[in-house]
SEBA-936516 format. One record per atom (N, C-alpha, C): residue number from 1; atom name; y, z, x; chain; residue in three letters. Coordinates in steps of 0.05 Angstrom, whole numbers, always signed. Layout:
<rec><fiti>NUM</fiti><kolpa>CA</kolpa><y>Y</y><z>Z</z><x>X</x><keza>A</keza><lodren>Ala</lodren></rec>
...
END
This chain:
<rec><fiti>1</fiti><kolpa>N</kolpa><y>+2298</y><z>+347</z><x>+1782</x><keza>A</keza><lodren>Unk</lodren></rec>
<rec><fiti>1</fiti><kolpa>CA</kolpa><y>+2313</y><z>+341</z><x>+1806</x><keza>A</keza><lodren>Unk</lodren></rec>
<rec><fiti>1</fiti><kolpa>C</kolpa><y>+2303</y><z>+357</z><x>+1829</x><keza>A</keza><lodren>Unk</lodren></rec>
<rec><fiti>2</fiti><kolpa>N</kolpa><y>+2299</y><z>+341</z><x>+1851</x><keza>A</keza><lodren>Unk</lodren></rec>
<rec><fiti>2</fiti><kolpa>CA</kolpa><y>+2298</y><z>+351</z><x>+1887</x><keza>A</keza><lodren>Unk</lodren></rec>
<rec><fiti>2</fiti><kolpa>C</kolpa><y>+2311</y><z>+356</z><x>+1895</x><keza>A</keza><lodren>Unk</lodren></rec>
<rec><fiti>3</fiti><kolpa>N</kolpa><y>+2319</y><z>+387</z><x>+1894</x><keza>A</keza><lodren>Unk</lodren></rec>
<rec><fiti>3</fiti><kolpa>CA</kolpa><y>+2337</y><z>+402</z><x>+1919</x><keza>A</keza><lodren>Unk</lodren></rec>
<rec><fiti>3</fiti><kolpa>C</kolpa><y>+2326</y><z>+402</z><x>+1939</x><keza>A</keza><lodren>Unk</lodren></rec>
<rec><fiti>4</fiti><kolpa>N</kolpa><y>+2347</y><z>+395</z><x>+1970</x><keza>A</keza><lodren>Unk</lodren></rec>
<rec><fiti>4</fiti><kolpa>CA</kolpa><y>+2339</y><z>+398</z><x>+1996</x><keza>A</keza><lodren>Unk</lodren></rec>
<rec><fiti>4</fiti><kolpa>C</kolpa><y>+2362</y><z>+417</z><x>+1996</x><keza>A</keza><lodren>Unk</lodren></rec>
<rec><fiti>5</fiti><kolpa>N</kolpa><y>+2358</y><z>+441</z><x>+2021</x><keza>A</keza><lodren>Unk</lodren></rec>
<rec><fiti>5</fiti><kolpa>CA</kolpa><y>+2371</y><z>+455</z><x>+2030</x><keza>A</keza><lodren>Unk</lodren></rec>
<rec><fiti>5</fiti><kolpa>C</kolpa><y>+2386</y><z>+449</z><x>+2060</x><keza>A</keza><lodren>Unk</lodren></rec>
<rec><fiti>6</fiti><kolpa>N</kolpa><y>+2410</y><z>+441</z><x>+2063</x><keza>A</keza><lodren>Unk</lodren></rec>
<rec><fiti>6</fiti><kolpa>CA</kolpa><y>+2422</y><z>+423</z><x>+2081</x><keza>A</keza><lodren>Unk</lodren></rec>
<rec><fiti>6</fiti><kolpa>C</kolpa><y>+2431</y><z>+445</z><x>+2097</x><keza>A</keza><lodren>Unk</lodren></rec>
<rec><fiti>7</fiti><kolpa>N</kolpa><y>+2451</y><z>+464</z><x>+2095</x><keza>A</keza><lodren>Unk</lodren></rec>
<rec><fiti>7</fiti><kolpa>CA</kolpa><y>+2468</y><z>+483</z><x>+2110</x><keza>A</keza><lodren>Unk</lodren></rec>
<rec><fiti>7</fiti><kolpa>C</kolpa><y>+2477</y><z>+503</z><x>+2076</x><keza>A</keza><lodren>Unk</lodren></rec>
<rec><fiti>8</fiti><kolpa>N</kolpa><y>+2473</y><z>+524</z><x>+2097</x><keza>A</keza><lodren>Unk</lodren></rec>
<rec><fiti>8</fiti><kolpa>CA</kolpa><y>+2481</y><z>+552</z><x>+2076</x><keza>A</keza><lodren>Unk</lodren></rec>
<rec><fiti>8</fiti><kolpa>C</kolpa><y>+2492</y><z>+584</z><x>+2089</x><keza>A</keza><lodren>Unk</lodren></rec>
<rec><fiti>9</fiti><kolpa>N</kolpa><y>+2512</y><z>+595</z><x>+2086</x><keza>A</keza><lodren>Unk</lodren></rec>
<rec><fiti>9</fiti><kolpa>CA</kolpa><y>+2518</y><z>+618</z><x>+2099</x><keza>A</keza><lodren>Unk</lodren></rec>
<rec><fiti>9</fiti><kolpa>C</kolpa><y>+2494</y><z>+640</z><x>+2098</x><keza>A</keza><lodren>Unk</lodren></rec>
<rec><fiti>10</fiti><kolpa>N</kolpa><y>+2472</y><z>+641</z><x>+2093</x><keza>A</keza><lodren>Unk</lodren></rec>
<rec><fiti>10</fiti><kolpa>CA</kolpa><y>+2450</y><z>+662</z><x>+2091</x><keza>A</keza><lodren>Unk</lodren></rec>
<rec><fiti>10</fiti><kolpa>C</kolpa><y>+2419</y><z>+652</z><x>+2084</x><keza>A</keza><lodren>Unk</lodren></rec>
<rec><fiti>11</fiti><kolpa>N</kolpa><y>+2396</y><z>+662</z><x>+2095</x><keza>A</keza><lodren>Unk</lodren></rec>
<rec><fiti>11</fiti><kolpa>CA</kolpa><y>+2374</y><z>+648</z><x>+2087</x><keza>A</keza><lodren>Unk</lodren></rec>
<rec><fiti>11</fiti><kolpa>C</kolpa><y>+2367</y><z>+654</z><x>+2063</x><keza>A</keza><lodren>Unk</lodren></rec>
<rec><fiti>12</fiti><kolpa>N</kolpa><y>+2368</y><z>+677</z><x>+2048</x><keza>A</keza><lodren>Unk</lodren></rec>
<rec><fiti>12</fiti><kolpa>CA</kolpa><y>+2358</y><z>+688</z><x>+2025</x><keza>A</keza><lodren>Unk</lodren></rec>
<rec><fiti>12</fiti><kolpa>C</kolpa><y>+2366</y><z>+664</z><x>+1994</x><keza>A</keza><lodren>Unk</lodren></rec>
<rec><fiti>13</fiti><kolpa>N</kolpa><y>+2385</y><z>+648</z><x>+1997</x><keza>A</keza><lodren>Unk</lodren></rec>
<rec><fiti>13</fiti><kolpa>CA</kolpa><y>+2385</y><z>+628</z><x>+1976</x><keza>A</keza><lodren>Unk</lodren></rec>
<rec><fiti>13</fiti><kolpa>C</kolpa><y>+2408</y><z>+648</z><x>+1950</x><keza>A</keza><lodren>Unk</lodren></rec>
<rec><fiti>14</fiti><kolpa>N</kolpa><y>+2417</y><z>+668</z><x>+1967</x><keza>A</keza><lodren>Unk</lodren></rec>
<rec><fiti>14</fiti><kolpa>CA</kolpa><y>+2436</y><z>+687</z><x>+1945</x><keza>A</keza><lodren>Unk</lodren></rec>
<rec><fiti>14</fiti><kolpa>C</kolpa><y>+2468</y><z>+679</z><x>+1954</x><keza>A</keza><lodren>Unk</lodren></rec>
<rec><fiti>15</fiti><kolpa>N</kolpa><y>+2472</y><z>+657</z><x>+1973</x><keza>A</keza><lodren>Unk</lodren></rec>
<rec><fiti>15</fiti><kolpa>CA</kolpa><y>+2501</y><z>+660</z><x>+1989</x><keza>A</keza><lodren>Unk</lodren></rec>
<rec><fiti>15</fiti><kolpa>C</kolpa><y>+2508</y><z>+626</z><x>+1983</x><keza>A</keza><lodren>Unk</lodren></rec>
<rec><fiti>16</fiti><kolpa>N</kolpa><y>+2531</y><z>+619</z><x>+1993</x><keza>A</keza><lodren>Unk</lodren></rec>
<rec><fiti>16</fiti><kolpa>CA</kolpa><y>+2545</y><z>+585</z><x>+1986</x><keza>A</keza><lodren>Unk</lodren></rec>
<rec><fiti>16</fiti><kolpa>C</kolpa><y>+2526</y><z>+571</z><x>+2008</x><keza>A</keza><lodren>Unk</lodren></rec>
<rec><fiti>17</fiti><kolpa>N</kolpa><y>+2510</y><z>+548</z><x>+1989</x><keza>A</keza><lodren>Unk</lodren></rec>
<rec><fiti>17</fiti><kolpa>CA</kolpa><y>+2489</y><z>+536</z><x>+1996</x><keza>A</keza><lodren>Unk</lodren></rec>
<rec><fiti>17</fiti><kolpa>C</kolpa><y>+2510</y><z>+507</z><x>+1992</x><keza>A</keza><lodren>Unk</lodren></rec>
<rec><fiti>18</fiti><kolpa>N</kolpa><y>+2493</y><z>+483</z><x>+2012</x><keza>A</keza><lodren>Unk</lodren></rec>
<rec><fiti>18</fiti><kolpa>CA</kolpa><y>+2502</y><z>+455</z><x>+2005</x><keza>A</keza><lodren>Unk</lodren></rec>
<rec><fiti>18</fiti><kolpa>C</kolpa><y>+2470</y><z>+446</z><x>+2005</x><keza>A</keza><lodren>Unk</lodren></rec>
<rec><fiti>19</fiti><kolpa>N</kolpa><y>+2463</y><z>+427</z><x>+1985</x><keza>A</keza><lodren>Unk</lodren></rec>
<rec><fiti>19</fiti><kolpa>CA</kolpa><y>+2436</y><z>+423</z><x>+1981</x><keza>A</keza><lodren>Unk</lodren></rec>
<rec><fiti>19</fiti><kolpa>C</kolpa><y>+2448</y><z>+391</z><x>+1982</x><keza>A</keza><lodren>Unk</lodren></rec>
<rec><fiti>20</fiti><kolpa>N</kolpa><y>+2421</y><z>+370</z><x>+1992</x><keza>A</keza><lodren>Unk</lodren></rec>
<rec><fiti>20</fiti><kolpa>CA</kolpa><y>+2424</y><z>+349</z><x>+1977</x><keza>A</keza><lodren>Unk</lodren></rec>
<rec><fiti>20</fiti><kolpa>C</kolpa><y>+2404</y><z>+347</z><x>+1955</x><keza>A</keza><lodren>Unk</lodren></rec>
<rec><fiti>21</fiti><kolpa>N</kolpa><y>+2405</y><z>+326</z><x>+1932</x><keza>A</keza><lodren>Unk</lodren></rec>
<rec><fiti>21</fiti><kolpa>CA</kolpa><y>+2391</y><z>+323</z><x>+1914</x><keza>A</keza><lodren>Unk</lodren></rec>
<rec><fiti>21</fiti><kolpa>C</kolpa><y>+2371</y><z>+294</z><x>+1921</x><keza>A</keza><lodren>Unk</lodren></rec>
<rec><fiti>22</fiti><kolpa>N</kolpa><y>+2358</y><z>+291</z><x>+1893</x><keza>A</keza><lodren>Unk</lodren></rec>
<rec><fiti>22</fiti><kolpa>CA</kolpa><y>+2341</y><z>+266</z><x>+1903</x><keza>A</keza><lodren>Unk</lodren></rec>
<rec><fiti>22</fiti><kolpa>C</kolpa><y>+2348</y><z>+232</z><x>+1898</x><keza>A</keza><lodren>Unk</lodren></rec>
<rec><fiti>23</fiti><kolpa>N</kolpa><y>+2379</y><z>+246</z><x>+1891</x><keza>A</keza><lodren>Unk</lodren></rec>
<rec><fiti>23</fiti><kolpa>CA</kolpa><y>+2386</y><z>+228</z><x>+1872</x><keza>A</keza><lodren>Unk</lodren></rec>
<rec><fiti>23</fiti><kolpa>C</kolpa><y>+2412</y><z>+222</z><x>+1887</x><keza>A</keza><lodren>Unk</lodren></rec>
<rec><fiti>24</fiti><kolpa>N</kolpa><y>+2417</y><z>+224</z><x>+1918</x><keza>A</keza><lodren>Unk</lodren></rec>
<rec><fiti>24</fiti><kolpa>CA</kolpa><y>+2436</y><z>+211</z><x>+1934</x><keza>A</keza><lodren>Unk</lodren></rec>
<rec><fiti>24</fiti><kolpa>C</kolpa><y>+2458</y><z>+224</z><x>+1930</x><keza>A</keza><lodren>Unk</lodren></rec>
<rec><fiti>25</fiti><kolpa>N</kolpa><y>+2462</y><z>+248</z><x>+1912</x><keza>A</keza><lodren>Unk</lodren></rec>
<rec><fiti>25</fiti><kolpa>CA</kolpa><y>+2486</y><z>+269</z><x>+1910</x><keza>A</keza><lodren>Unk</lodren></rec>
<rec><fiti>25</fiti><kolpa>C</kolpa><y>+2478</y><z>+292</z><x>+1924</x><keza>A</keza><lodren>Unk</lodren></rec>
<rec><fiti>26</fiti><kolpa>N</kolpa><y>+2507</y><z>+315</z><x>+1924</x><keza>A</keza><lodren>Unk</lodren></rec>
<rec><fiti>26</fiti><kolpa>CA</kolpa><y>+2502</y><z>+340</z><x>+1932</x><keza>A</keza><lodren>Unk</lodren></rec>
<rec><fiti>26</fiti><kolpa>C</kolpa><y>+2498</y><z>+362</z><x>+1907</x><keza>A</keza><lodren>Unk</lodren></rec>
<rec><fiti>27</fiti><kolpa>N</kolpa><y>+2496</y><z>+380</z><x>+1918</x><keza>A</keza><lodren>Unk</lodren></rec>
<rec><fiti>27</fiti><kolpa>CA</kolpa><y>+2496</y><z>+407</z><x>+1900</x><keza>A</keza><lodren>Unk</lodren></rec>
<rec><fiti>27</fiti><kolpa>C</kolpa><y>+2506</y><z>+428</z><x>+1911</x><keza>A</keza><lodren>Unk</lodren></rec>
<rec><fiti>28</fiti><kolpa>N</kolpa><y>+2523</y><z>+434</z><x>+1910</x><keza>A</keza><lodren>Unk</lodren></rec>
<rec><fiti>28</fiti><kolpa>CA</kolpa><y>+2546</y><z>+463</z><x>+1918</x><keza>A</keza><lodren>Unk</lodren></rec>
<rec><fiti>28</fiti><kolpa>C</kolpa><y>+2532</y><z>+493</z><x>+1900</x><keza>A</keza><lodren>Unk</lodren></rec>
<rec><fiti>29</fiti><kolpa>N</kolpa><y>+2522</y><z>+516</z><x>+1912</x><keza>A</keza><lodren>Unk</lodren></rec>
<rec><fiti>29</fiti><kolpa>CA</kolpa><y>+2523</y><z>+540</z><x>+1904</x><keza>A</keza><lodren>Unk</lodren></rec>
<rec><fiti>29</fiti><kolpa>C</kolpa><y>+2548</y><z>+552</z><x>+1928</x><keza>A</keza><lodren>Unk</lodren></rec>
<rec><fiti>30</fiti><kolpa>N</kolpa><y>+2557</y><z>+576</z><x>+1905</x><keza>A</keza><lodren>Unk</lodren></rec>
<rec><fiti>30</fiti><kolpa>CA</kolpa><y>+2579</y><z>+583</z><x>+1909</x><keza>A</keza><lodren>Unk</lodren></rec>
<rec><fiti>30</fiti><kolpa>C</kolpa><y>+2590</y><z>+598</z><x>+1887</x><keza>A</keza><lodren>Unk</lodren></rec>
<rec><fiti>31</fiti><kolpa>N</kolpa><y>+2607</y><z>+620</z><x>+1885</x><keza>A</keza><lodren>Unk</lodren></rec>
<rec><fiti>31</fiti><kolpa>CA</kolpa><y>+2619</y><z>+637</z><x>+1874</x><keza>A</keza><lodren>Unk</lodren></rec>
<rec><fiti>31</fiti><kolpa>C</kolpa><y>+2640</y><z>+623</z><x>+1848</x><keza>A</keza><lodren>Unk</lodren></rec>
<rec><fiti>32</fiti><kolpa>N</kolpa><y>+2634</y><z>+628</z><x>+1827</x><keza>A</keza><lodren>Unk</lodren></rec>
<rec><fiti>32</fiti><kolpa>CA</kolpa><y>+2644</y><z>+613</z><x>+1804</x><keza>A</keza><lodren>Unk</lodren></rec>
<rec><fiti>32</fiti><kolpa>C</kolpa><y>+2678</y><z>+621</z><x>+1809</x><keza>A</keza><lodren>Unk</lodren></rec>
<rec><fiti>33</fiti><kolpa>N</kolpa><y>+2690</y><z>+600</z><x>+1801</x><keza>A</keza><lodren>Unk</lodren></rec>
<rec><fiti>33</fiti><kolpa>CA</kolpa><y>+2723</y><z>+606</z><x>+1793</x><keza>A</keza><lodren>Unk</lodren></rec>
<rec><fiti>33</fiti><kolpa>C</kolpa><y>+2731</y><z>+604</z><x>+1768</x><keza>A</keza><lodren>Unk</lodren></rec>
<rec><fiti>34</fiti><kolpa>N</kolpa><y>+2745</y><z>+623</z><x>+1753</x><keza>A</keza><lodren>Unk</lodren></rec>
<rec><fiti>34</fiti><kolpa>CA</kolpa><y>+2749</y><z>+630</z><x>+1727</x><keza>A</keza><lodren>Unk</lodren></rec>
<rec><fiti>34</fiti><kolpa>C</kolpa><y>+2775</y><z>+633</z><x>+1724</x><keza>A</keza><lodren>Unk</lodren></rec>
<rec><fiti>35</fiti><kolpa>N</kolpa><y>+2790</y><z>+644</z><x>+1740</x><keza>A</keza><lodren>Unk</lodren></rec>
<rec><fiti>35</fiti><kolpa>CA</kolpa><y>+2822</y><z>+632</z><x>+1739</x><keza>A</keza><lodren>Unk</lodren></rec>
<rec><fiti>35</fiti><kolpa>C</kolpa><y>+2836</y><z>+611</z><x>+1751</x><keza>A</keza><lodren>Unk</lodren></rec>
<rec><fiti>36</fiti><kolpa>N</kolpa><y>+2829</y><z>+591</z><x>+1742</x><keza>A</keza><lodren>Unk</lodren></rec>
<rec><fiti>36</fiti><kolpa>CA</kolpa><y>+2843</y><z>+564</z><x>+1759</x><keza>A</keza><lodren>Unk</lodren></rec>
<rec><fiti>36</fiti><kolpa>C</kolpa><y>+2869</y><z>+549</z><x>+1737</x><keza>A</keza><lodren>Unk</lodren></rec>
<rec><fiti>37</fiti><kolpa>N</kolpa><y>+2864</y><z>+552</z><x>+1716</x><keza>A</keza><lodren>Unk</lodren></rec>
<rec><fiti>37</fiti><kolpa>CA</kolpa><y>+2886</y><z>+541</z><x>+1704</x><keza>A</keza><lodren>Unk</lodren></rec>
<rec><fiti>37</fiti><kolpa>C</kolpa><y>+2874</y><z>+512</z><x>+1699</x><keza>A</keza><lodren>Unk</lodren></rec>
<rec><fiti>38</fiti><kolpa>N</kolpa><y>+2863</y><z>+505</z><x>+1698</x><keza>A</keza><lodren>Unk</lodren></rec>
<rec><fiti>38</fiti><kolpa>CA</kolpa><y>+2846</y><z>+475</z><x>+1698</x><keza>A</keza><lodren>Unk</lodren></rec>
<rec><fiti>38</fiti><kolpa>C</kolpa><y>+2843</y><z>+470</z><x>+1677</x><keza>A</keza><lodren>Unk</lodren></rec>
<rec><fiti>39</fiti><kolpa>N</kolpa><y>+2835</y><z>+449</z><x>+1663</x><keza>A</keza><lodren>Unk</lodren></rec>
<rec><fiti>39</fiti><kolpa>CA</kolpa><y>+2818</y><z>+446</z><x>+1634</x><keza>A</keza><lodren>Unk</lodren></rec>
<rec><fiti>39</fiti><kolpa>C</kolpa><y>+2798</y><z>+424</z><x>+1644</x><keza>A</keza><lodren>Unk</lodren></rec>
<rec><fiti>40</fiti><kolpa>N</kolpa><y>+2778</y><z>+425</z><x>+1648</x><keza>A</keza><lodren>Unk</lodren></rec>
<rec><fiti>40</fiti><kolpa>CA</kolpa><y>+2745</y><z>+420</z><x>+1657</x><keza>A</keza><lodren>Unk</lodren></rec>
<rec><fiti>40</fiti><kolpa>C</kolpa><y>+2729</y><z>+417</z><x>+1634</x><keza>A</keza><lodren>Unk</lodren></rec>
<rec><fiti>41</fiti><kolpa>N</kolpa><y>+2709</y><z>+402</z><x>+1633</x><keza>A</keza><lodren>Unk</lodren></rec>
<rec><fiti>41</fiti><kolpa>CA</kolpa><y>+2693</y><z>+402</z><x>+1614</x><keza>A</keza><lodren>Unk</lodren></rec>
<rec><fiti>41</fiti><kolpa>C</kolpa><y>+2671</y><z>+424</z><x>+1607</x><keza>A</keza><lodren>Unk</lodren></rec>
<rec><fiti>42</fiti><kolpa>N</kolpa><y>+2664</y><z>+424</z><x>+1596</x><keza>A</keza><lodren>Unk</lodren></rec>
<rec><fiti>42</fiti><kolpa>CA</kolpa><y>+2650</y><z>+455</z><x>+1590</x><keza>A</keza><lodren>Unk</lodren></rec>
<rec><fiti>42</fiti><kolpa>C</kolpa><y>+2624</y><z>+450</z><x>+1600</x><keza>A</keza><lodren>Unk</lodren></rec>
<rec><fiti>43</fiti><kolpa>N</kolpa><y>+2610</y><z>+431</z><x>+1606</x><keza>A</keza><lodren>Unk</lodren></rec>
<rec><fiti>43</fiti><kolpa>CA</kolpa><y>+2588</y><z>+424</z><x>+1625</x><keza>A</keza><lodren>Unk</lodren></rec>
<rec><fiti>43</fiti><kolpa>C</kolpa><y>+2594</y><z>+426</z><x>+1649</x><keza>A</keza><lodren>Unk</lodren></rec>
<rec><fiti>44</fiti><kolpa>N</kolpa><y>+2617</y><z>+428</z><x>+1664</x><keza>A</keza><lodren>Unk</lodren></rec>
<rec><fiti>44</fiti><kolpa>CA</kolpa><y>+2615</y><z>+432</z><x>+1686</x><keza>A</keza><lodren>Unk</lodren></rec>
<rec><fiti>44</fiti><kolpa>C</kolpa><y>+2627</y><z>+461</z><x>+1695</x><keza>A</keza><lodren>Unk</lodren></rec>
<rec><fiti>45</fiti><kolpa>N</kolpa><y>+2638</y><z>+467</z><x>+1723</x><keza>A</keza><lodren>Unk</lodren></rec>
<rec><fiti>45</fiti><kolpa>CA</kolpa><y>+2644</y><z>+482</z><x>+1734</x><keza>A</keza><lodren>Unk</lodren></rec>
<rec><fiti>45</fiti><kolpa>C</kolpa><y>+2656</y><z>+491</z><x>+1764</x><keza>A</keza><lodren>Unk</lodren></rec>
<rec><fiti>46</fiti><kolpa>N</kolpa><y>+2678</y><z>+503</z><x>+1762</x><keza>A</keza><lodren>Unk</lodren></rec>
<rec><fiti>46</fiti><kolpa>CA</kolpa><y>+2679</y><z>+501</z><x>+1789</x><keza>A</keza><lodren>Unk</lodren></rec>
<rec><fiti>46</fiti><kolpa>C</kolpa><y>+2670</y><z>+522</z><x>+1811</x><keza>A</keza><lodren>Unk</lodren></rec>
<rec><fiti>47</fiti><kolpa>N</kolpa><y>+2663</y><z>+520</z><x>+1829</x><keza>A</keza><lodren>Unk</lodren></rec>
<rec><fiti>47</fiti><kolpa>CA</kolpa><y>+2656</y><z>+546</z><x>+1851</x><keza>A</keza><lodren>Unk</lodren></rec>
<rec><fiti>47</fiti><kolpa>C</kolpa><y>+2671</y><z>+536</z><x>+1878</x><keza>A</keza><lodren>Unk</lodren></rec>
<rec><fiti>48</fiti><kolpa>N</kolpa><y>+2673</y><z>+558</z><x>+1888</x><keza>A</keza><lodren>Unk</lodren></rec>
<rec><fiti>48</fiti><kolpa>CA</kolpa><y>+2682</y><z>+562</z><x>+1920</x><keza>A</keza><lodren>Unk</lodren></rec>
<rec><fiti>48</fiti><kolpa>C</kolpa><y>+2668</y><z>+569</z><x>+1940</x><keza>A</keza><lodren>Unk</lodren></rec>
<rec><fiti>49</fiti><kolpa>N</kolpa><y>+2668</y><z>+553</z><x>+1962</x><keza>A</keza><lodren>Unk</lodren></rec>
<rec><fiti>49</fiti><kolpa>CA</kolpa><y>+2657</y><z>+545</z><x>+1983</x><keza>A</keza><lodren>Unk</lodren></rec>
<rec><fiti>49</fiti><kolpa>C</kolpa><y>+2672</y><z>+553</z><x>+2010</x><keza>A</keza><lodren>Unk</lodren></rec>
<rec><fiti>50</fiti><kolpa>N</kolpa><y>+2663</y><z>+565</z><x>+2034</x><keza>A</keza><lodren>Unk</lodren></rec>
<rec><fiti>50</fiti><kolpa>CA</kolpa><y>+2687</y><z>+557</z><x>+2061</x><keza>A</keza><lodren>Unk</lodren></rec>
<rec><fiti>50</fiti><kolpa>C</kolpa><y>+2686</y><z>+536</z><x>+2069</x><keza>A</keza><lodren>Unk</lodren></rec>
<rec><fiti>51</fiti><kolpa>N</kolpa><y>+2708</y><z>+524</z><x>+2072</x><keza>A</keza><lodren>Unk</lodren></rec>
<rec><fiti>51</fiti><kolpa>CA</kolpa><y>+2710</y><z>+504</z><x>+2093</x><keza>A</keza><lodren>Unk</lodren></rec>
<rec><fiti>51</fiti><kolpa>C</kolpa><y>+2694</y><z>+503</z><x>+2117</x><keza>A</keza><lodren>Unk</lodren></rec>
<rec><fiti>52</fiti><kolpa>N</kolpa><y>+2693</y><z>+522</z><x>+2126</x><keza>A</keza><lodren>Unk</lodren></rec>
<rec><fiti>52</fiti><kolpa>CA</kolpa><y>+2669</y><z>+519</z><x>+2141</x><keza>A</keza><lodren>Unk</lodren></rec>
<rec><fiti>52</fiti><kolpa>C</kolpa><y>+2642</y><z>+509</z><x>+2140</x><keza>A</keza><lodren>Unk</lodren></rec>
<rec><fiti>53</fiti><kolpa>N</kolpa><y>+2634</y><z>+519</z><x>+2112</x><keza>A</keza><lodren>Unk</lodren></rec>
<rec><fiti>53</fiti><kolpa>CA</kolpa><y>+2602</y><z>+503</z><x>+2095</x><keza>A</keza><lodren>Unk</lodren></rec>
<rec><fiti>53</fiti><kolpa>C</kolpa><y>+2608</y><z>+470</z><x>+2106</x><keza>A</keza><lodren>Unk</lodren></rec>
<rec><fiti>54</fiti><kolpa>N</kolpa><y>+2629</y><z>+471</z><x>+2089</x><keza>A</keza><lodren>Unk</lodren></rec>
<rec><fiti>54</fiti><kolpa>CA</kolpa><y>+2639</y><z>+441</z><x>+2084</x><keza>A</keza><lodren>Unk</lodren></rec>
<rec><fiti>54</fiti><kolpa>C</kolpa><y>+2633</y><z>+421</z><x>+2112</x><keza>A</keza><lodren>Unk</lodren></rec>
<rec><fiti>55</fiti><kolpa>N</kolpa><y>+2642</y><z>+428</z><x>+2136</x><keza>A</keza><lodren>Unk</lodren></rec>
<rec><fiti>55</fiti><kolpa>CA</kolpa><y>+2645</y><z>+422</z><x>+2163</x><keza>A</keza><lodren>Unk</lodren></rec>
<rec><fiti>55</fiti><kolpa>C</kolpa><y>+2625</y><z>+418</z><x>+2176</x><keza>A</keza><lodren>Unk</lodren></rec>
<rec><fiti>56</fiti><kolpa>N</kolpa><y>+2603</y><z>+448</z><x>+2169</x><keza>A</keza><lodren>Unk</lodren></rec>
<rec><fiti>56</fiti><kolpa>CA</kolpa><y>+2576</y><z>+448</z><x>+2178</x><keza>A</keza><lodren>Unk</lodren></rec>
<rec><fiti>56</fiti><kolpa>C</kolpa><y>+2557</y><z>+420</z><x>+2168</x><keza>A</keza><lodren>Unk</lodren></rec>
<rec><fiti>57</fiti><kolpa>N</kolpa><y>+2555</y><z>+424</z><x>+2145</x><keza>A</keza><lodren>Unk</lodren></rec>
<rec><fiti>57</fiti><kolpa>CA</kolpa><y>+2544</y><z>+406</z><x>+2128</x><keza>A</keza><lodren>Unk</lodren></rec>
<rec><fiti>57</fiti><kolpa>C</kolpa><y>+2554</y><z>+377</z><x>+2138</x><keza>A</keza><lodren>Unk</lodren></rec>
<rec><fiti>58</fiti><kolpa>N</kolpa><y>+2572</y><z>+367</z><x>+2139</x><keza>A</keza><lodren>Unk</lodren></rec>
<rec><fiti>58</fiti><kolpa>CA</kolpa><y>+2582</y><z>+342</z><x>+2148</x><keza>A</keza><lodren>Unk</lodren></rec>
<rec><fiti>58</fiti><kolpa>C</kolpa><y>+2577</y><z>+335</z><x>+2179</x><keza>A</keza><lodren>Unk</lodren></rec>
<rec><fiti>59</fiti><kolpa>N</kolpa><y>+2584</y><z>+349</z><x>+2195</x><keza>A</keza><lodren>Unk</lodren></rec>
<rec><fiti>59</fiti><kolpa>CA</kolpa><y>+2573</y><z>+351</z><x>+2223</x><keza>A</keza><lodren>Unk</lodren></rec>
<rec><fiti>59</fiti><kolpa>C</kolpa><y>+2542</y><z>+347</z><x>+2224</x><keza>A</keza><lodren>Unk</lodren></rec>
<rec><fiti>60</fiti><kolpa>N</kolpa><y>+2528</y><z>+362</z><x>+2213</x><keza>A</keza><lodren>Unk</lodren></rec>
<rec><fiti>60</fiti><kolpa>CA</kolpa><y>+2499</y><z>+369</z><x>+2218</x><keza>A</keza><lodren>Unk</lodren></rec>
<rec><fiti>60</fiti><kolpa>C</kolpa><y>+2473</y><z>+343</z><x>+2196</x><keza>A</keza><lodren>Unk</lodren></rec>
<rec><fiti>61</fiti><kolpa>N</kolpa><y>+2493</y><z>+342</z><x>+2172</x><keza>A</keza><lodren>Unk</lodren></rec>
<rec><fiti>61</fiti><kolpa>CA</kolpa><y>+2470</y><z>+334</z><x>+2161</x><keza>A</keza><lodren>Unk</lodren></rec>
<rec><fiti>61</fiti><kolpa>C</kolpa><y>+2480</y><z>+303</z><x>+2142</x><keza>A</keza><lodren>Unk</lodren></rec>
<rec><fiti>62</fiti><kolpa>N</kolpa><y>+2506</y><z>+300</z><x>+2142</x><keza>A</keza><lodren>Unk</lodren></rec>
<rec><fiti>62</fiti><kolpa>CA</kolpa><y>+2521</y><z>+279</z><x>+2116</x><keza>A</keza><lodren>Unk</lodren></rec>
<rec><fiti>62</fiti><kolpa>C</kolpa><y>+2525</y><z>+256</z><x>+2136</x><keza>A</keza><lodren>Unk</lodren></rec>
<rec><fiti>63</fiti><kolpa>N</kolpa><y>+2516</y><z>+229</z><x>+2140</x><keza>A</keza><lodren>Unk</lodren></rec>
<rec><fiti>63</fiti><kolpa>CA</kolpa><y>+2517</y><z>+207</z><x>+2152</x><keza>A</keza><lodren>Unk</lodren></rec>
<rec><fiti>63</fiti><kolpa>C</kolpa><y>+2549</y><z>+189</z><x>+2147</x><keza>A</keza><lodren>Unk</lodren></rec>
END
């Protein structure tokens, strides 16, 4: 898979990134959540993002 790097809070690639893929989806890096109370599949995961990423990303780069 083709990560593009769309909007991210820091250049170093260590902070909440929004990437697109090559495959017409996104990809969220971001700080894992471990107490949510959820039941999720064990292939996936959730992380947290600011709203702000979110905003940037949509403004700047999501049609």
């Amino acid at each position: 898979m083709k990560l593009t790097r769309l909007v991210g809070e820091c250049q170093d690639g260590s902070c909440p990134t929004i990437y697109a893929t090559d495959r017409g989806a996104l990809a969220v890096q971001g700080s894992r959540i471990s107490s949510h109370g959820l039941e999720i599949p064990s292939h996936e995961t959730l992380v947290e993002i600011s709203v702000e990423l979110i905003r940037k990303a949509a403004r700047d780069h999501i049609a």
